[in-house]
Structures are given as structure tokens and as C-alpha cells.
C-alpha positions as CSV (number, residue, x, y, z in Angstrom):
1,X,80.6,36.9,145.4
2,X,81.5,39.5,142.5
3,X,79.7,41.0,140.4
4,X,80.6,39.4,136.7
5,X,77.1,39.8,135.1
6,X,76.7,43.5,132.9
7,X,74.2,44.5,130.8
8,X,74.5,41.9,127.8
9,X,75.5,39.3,130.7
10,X,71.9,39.5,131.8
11,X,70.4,39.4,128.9
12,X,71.8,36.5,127.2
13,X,71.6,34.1,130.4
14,X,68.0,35.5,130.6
15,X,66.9,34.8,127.2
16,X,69.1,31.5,127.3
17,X,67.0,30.0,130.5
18,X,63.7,31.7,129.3
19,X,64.0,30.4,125.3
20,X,65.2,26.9,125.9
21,X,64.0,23.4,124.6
22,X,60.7,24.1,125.0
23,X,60.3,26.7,122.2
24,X,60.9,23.6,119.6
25,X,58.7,21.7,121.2
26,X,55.3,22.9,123.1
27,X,54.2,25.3,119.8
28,X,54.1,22.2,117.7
29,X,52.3,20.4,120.6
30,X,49.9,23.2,121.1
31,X,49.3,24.0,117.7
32,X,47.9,20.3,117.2
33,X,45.2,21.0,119.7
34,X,44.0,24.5,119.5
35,X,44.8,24.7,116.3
36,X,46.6,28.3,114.5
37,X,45.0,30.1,117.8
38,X,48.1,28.9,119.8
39,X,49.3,32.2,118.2
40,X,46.9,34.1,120.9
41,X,47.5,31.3,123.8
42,X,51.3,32.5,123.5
43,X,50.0,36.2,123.5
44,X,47.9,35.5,127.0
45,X,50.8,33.5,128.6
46,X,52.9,36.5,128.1
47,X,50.3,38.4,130.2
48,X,51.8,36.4,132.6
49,X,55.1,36.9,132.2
50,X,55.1,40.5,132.2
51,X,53.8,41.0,135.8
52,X,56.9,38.5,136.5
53,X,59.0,41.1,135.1
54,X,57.7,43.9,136.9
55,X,58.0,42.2,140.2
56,X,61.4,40.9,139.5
57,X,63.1,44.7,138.6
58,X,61.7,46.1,141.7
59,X,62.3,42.9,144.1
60,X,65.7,42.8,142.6
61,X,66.5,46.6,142.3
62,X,65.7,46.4,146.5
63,X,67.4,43.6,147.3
64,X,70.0,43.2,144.8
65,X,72.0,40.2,146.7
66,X,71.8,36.3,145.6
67,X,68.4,34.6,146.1
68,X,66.9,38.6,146.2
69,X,63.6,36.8,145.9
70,X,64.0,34.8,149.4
71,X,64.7,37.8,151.0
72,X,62.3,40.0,150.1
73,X,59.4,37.5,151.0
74,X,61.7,36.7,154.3
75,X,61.4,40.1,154.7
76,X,57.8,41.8,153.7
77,X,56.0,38.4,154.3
78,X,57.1,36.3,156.6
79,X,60.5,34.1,157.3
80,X,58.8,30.8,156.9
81,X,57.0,32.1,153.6
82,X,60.3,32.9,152.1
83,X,61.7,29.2,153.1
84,X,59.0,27.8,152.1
85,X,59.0,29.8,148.3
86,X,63.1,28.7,148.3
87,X,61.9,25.3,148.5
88,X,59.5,25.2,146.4
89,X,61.4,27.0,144.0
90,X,64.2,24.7,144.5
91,X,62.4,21.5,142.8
92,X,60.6,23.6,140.2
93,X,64.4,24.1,139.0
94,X,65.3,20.7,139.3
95,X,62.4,19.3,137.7
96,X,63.7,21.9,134.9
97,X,67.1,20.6,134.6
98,X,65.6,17.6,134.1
99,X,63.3,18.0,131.4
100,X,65.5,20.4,129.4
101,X,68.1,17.4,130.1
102,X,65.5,14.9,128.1
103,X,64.7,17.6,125.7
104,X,68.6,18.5,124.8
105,X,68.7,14.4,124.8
106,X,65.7,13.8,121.7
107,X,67.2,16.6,119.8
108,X,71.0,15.7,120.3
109,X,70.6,11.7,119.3
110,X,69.4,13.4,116.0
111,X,72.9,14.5,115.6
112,X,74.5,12.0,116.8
113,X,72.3,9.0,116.4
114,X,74.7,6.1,117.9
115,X,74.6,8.1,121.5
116,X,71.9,7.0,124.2
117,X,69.6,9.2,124.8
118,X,70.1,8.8,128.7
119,X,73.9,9.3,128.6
120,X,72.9,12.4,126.7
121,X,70.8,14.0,129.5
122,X,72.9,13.5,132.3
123,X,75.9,14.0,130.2
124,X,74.3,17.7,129.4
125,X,74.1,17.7,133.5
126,X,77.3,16.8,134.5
127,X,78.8,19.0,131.7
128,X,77.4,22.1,132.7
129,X,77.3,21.3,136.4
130,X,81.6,21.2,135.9
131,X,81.3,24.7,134.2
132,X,79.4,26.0,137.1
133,X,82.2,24.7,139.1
134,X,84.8,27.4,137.6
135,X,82.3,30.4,137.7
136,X,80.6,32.9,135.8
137,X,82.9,34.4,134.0
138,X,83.7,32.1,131.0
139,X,79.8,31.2,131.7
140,X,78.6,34.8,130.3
141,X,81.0,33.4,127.2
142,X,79.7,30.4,126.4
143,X,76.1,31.4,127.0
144,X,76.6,34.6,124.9
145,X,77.8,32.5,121.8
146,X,75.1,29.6,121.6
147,X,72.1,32.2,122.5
148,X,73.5,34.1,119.3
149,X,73.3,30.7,117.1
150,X,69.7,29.6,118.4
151,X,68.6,33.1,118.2
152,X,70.1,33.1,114.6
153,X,67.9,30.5,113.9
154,X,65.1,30.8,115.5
155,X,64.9,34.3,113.6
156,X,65.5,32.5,110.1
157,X,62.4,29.7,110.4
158,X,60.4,32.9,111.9
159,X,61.1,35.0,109.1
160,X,61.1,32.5,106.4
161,X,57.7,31.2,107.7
162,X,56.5,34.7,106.9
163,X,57.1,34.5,103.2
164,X,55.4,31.0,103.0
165,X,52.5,31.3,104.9
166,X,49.8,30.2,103.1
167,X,46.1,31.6,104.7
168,X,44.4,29.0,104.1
169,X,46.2,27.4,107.1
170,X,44.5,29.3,109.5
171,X,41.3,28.7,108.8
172,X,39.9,27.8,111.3
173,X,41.6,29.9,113.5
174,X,40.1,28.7,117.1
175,X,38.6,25.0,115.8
176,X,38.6,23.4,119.3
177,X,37.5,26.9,120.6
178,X,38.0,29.5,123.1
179,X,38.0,27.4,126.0
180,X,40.9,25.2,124.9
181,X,42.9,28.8,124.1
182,X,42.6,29.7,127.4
183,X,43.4,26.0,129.2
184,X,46.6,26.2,126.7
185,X,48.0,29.4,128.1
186,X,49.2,27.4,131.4
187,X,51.3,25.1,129.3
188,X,52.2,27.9,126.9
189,X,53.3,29.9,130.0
190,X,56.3,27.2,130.7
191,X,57.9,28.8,128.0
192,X,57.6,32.2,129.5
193,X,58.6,30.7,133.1
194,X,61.9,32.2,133.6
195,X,62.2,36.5,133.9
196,X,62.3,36.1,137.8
197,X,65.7,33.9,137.3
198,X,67.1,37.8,137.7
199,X,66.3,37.9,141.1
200,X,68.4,34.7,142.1
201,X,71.6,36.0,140.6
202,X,71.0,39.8,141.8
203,X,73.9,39.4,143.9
204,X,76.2,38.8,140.9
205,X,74.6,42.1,138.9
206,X,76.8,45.1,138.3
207,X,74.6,47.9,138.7
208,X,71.7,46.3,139.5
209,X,69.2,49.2,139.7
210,X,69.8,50.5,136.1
211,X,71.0,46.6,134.6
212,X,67.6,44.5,136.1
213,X,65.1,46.9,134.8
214,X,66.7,47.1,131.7
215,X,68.1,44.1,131.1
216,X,64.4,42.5,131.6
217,X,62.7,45.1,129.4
218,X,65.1,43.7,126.2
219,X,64.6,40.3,127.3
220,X,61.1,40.3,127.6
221,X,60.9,42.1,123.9
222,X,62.8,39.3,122.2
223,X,60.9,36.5,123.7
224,X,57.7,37.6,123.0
225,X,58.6,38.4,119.3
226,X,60.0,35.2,119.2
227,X,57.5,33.0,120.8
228,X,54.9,34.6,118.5
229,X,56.5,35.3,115.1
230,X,57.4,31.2,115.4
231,X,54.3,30.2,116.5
232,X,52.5,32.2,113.5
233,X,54.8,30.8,111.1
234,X,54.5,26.8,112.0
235,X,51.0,27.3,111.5
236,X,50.9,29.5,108.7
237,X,53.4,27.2,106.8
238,X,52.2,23.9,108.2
239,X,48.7,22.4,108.5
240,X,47.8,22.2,112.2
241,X,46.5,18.6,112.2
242,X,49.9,17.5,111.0
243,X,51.3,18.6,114.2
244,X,49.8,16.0,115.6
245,X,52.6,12.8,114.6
246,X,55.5,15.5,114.3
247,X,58.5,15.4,115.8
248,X,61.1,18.4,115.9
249,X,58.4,20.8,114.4
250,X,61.1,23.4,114.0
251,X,63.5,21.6,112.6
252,X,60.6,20.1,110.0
253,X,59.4,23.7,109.0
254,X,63.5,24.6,108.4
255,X,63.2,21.9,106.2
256,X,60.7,22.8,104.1
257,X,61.9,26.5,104.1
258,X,65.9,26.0,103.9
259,X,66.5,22.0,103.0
260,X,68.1,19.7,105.3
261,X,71.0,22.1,105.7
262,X,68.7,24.1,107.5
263,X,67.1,21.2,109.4
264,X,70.7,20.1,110.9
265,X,71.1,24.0,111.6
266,X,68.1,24.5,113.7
267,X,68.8,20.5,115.5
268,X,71.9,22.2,116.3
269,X,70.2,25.2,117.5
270,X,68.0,23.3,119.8
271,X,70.5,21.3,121.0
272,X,72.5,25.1,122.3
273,X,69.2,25.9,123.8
274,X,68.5,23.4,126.2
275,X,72.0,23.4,126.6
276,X,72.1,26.8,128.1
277,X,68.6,26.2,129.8
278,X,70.3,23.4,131.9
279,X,73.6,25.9,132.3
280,X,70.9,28.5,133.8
281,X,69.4,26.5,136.0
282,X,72.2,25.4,137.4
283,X,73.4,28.8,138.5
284,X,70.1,30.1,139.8
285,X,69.5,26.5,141.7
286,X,72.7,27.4,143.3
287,X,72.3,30.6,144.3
288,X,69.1,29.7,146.1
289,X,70.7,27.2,148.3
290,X,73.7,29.8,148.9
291,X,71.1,32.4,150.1
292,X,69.3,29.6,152.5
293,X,73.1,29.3,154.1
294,X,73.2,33.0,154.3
295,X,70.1,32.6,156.3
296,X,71.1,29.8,158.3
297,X,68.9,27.5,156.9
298,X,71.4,24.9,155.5
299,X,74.7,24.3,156.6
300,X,77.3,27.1,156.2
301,X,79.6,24.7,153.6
302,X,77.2,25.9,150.8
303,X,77.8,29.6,151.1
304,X,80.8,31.1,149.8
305,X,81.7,33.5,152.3
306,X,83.2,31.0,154.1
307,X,85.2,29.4,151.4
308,X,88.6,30.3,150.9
309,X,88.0,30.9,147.1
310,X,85.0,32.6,147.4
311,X,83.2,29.7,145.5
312,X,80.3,28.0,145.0
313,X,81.1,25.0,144.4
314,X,79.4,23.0,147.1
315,X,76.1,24.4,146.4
316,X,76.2,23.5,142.5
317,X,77.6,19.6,143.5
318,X,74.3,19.7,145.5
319,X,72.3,21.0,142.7
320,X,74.1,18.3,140.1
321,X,73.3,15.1,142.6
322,X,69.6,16.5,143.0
323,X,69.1,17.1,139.1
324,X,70.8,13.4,138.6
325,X,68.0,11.9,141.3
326,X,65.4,13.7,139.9
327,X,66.1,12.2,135.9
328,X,66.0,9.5,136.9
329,X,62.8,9.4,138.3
330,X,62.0,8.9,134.5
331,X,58.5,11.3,134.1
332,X,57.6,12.8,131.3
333,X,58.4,15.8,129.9
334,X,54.7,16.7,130.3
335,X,54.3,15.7,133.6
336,X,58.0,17.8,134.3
337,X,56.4,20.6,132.9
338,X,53.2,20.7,134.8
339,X,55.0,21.1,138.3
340,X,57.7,23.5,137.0
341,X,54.5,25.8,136.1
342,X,52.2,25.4,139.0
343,X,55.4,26.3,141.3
344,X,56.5,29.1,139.4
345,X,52.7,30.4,139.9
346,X,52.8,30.0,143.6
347,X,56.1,32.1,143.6
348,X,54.6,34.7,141.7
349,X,51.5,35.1,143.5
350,X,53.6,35.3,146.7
351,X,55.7,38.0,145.2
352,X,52.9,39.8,144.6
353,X,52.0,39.8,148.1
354,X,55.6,41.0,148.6
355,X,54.9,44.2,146.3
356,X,52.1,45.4,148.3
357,X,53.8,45.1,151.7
358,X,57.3,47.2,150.5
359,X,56.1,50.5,152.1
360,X,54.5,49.3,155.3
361,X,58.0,47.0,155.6
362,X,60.3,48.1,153.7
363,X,60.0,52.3,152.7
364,X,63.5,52.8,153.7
365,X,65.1,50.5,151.0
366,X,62.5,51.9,148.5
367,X,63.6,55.4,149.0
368,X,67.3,54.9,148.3
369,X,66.4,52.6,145.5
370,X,67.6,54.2,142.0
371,X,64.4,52.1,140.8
372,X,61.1,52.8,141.8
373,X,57.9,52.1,140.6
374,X,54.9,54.9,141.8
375,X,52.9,53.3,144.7
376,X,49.3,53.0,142.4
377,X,51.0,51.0,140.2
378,X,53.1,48.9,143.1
379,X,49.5,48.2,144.1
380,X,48.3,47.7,140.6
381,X,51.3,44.9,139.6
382,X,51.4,43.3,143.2
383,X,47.3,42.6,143.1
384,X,47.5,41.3,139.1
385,X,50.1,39.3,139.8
386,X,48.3,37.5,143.3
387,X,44.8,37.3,140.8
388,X,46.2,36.1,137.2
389,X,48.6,33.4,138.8
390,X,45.8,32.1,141.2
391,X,43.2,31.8,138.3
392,X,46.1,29.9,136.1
393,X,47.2,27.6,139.2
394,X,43.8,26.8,139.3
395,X,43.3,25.3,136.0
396,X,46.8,23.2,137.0
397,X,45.9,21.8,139.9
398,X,41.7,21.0,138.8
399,X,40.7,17.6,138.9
400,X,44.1,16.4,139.9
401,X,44.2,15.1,142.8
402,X,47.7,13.4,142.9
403,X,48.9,16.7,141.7
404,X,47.5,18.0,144.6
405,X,48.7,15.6,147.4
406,X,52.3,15.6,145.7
407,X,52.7,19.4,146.3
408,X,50.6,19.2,149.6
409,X,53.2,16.5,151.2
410,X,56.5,19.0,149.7
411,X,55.6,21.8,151.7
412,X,54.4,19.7,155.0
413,X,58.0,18.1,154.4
414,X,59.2,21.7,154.0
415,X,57.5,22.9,157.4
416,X,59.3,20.1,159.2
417,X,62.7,20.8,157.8
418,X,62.6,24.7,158.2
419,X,61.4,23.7,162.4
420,X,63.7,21.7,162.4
421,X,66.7,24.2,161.5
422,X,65.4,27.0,163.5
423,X,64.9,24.8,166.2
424,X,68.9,23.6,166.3
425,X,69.7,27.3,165.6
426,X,68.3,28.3,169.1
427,X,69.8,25.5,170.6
């Protein structure tokens, strides 16, 4: 596979996965139960986030192939632990595709009121699935021109809101409390749930030591300054408790700032960002089930060293029929949301694991690295990430006991498929 993705390449498909639909919903949502504080919940998630980044520049500075994250557990943890983190992984984006899917579909009918909403997500599927088809190139283009119009206005309600916030607002500032601040950063955090999408397209990165670090460093900076300069202005320009019955937040707060020019604007917006959310996931879903053919742990059709073309085109018709299956399981965008989170936890926790074992297993590929971060604070960003994403996967997973056998009988199923695969490789 070449290497199509630069500097701004990275960026832009980062930002575009990371920023998606959920940015003009979950603040709204948020807001309506803890109140003007979901200003800090957005703050702690981002806690989060950042040891994500950390682990994802160094796992993908080492590793810099597709699926780097696979092969780095494969590697400094244990083969079956990285299957096992691939396949979990693997629905975590799927579940993704499909509730950006229903999220591009409430916010595109308001265009285009006449359309279905369910011919709308798997339209936005299909759509994007085809583009995958014909690479990354004209990708990187596309992406590049509708993260520049939702980032546009995303910057416009942000900066509006600042000139019509009115103090009184945000008072209270926590009035359901601390407690419900901190049980908010885990659904706050699927809006952060994205940086380590870098190390699934590694393989593609031109200059991946110098581009990953940086490219995540800028990314991470805009999404934090956008998360929270929105977030303070939808409560400092609208009452909290009206969040409550609102729909399209954003799109109501361009309203009052801009008129319903700037309403349609920022529907249009939000439509381009689940739109390249979906386009994102796509490509990362497929690299992951390219690097499990690499491995020999699906059939060799999916990887595209054996294609003539050097495509990957089998591995993203995979990822379009799984995406269709799982829409039309018909959950909620809640419900979506909730496993996307508690899987990307589990991933992170295990990379953090991976960042403690690089020089008892890996010393050699550190050395010739052209990234490196100093051992203490390996040590330092491999045991916050293992604590902070265990504490945060408990609050998921607490008193939910379907929850709990759901993700239980996934990875049993897992174990069996990964024996089985071995098992005929040996054979």
C-alpha cells in the first residue's frame, strides 16, 4: 500500500473521524443533565484522550504499517491479545458507522425533508463505502473540503456564542452535582474516541515518525478548543433546561445568533461531519481486517499484497455488508454509543500495557525510532492510560448486566474464531 497520507492528510481525516455527528448532538444532551458544567465533563474526557494520543505517536512511530496497533499488542503482549483487541475494535467501528449513519440521517431529512431517513443512513454507507473502493487519494480531497466547511462553522456558533453569552445561564454551574460531572465524562468521551484511528492507517503515512506525532498534536489542539468553546457557548447562550426537548442544538443556537441562513449552514455542516465520520471509519475498519490477513488470520483475498492492483477493495465490501447488518439491527444511537466507548477503553488500557513492555520486547525498534518518548514517562503514559480507562470502563459496564454478557459472549466467540484459524494454519 502507498503512502498517500501527508501532514494535512492526517489531520483532516483525524479531525474528520474524531469531530463527527456527535459534536451536534451529545453537548446539547449533556448539557440538559449536568447542566453548564458539561463545560468541565468535556475538559475530563479530554484527559482521556490525551493519553490516547501519546500511546498512538509512539505505537505508530514503531510500527508504522496498517493496523500498527494489532501489531504492537501482537507483539509486546501477546498474539491472541492483539486478535482479540482487532476484534473488538472491529465492531466498535461498525457500531460507529452505524450511528454516525443515523446521525448524518436526522440531520440530512432536515435538508431534504421528503427523503427517508433509512435510505439516508445506508445511502451515506454505500456512498462512502464506493469511495473507499477507488482509494485514498481523492479521499484526502474530499475529506479536506467538508472538514474546512464544518470547521468553518463550528468556529462561527463558538465564536458567536461568546458575544451572547449571558451569565446568568450558568448559574448554577454544577445543579445535578459533581457526581453526574464525572458519570458524564464517559459519554462525553465518545466525542473524543478517535486519535488512535492514526495507528490503523500508519501504513499509508509518509513519514510517519515526524507526521503521527505531529499531526496528533494539531489535531488534538483543535478538538479540544472546539469541543469546549461550543459547549460553553450552548450554555452560555441557551438556558440548560431547554436542552432538554431540543433537537439540533447547534443548528438552534446558529439560529438565534446568525438567522435561519445560519441554521441551514450549520445542518449542512453536520450533515459533512458525519459524512466524513462514516468515510473514516470505513478506511480504518479496513485496514484492520487487511492487517488480520497479513497475519493470517482471515483469508488472504482481504490483503492487498496479493491483489493485482494493490487494492483494498475486498476488505472495505466486508466492512460495507457488516456496517449494513449492523443498522439494521435498529439500536439507538445511545445504546451505539455506549459500546463504541467501553471498547475503545479496553483498547486503550491494553495499549497501555503495550507501552510498558516496548523495552523488555521491543528496544531494538525503539532505538531506531526517530520518535521516542524517555522511559519515566513511557512508564508514566503506559500506567495512566491502564488506570484512567479501567476507572471509566467501570462506570460503563456498572449495573448492566446485559452489557456485560453482550461483550462477555464477543470475545468467547472471538477465542473460538482466532483457534480456529491457528488451528487450520498448522494444519
Amino acid at each position: 500500500m502507498k503512502r498517500e497520507f501527508g501532514l494535512l492528510g492526517v489531520i483532516v481525516t483525524v479531525v474528520g473521524y474524531v469531530i463527527g455527528a456527535s459534536i451536534f448532538i451529545l453537548p446539547g444532551q449533556l448539557a440538559a443533565t449536568v447542566g453548564p458544567a458539561v463545560i468541565v465533563s468535556y475538559a475530563l474526557a479530554a484527559v482521556i484522550a490525551l493519553f490516547a494520543c501519546i500511546a498512538a505517536a509512539q505505537i505508530g512511530s514503531l510500527y508504522p504499517n496498517a493496523g500498527a496497533g494489532f501489531i504492537a499488542i501482537t507483539k509486546l503482549v501477546s498474539p491472541v491479545g492483539g486478535f482479540l483487541t482487532i476484534w473488538l475494535m472491529l465492531a466498535a467501528y461498525i457500531f460507529a458507522i452505524a450511528l454516525i449513519a443515523n446521525g448524518f440521517s436526522e440531520y440530512f431529512v432536515e435538508l431534504l425533508p421528503t427523503v427517508n431517513k433509512q435510505v439516508a443512513a445506508y445511502g451515506v454507507v454505500l456512498f462512502f463505502g464506493l469511495l473507499n473502493l477507488g482509494g485514498v487519494a481523492n479521499l484526502v480531497k474530499i475529506q479536506t473540503i467538508i472538514v474546512t466547511l464544518f470547521m468553518i462553522a463550528l468556529a462561527a456558533v463558538s465564536f458567536g456564542g461568546l458575544f451572547s453569552t449571558n451569565t446568568e445561564n450558568l448559574k448554577p454551574f454544577m445543579p445535578a452535582g459533581l457526581s453526574a460531572v464525572i458519570i458524564a465524562v464517559v459519554p462525553a468521551f465518545f466525542s473524543y474516541g478517535g486519535f488512535m484511528v492514526v495507528m490503523e492507517m500508519a501504513g499509508e503515512i509518509k513519514n510517519p515518525a515526524r507526521t503521527i506525532p505531529l499531526g496528533l498534536i494539531v489535531s488534538f489542539i483543535v478538538v479540544l478548543v472546539t469541543y469546549i468553546s461550543l459547549s460553553f457557548a450552548l450554555v452560555g447562550t441557551i438556558n440548560w433546561q431547554l436542552f432538554a426537548d431540543m433537537n439540533a442544538p447547534v443548528s438552534k443556537l446558529s439560529e438565534i445568533l446568525f438567522g435561519n441562513v445560519g441554521s441551514i449552514f450549520v445542518t449542512i455542516a453536520a450533515v459533512g461531519a458525519a459524512a466524513t465520520s462514516v468515510n473514516a471509519l470505513i478506511l480504518v475498519a479496513s485496514r484492520d481486517i487487511i492487517a488480520l490477513a497479513n497475519a493470517g488470520l482471515a483469508s488472504s483475498r482481504f490483503s492487498p499484497d496479493n491483489s493485482i492492483d494493490n487494492s483494498p477493495a475486498n476488505s472495505v465490501l466486508l466492512v460495507i455488508f457488516l456496517s449494513v447488518i449492523s443498522l439494521a439491527l435498529g439500536q439507538t444511537v445511545m445504546e451505539y454509543a455506549v459500546w463504541v466507548s467501553a471498547i475503545t477503553l479496553i483498547y486503550q488500557a491494553i495499549i497501555g500495557v503495550a507501552l510498558l513492555l516496548i523495552f523488555a520486547k521491543a528496544n531494538n525498534e525503539y532505538q531506531k525510532s526517530n520518535f521516542k518518548i524517555s522511559p519515566s514517562w513511557l512508564k508514566f503514559w503506559g500506567v495512566g492510560s491502564i488506570i484512567i480507562s479501567l476507572a471509566f470502563l467501570y462506570l460503563v459496564f456498572i449495573g448492566s448486566q446485559g452489557r456485560t454478557l453482550g461483550a462477555v459472549v464477543y470475545l468467547f466467540a472471538g477465542i473460538i474464531y482466532y483457534l480456529y484459524q491457528t488451528k487450520k494454519g498448522r494444519t
